[in-house]
N, C-alpha and C positions, 0 to 999 in steps of 0.2 A: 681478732678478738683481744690478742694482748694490746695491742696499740690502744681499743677504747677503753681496757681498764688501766691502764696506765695514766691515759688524758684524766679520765674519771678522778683518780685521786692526785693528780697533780694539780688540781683545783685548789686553792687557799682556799679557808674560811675569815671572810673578813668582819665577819658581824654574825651574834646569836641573837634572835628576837621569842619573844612570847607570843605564839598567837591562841590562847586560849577558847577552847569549844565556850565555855562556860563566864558567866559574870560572878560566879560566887563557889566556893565550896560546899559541898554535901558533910556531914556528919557521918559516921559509922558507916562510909561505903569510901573507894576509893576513887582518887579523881586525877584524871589524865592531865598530864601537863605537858602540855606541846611546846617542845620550843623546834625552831628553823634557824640553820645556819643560810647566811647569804652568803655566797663565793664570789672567786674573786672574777667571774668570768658572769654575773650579775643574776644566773640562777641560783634557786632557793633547796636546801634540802631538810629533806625534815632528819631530827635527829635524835636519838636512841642516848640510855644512861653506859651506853659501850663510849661515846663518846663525850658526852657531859657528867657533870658530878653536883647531883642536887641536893640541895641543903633548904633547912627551912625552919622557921621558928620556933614550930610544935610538927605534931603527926609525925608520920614516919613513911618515908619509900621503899617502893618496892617499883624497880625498872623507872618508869616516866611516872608512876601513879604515887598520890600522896595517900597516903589512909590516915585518918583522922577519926579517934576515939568519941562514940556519942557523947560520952561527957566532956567532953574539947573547950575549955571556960574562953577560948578566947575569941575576939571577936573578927579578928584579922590574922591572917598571919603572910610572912614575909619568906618567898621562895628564890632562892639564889642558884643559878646555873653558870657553869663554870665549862669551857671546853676543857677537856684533858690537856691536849694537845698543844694549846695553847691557853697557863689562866688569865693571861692577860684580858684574853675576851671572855667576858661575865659582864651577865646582866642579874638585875633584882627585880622583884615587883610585889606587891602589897597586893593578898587578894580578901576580901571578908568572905564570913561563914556566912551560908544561911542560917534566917532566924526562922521562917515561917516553914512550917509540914508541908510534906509533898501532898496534901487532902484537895487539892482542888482536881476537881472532876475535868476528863478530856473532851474539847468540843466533839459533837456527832458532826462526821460526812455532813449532813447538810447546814449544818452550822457554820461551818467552815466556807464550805461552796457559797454560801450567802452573802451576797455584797452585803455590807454593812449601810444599818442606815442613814449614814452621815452622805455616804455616797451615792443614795438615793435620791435625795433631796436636792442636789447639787443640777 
């Protein structure tokens, strides 16, 4: 058991990437920001603010989650992840706010289950 956690962290980290759940930020709720370090042995892990140090334009962290004020005037903003460990590795990325309310109704089961009718016609 000590031997796999030893391998385990004698892994580098060669690379942090972004892979965000989301294409845009929410207002007045908090928003997960994934990043993944690639190691040196070509698997991916995900990783926690024990490990990175997030920075960002506006709003404010808490762990991996950005929270952003309903009145947030900006359109965009700019999140910066940094390994501890090493800050040489840091990535940035540019994400925009949502503009439009979460008011649009969820499709019903059978709406869903419906082939559409572009596919119909085909």
């Amino acid at each position: 058991m000590m031997v796999l956690a030893g391998l385990a962290r004698a892994q580098k980290v060669d690379s942090i990437c972004f892979h965000l759940y989301t294409d845009s930020l929410k207002k007045g709720t908090y928003n997960y920001i994934n990043v993944d370090a690639k190691r040196s042995d070509n698997s991916w892990m995900p990783m926690t603010a024990k490990e990175i140090i997030f920075t960002s334009t506006a709003g404010k962290f808490e762990g991996n989650s950005l929270y952003l004020e309903d009145k947030q005037a900006e359109e965009k903003i700019t999140v910066k992840a940094v390994l501890r460990e090493n800050p040489a590795i840091a990535r940035e990325i540019t994400i925009y706010i949502k503009k439009l309310p979460d008011n649009e109704p969820l499709k019903s089961k059978e709406e869903v289950m419906q082939p559409s009718r572009k596919r119909r016609r085909q």
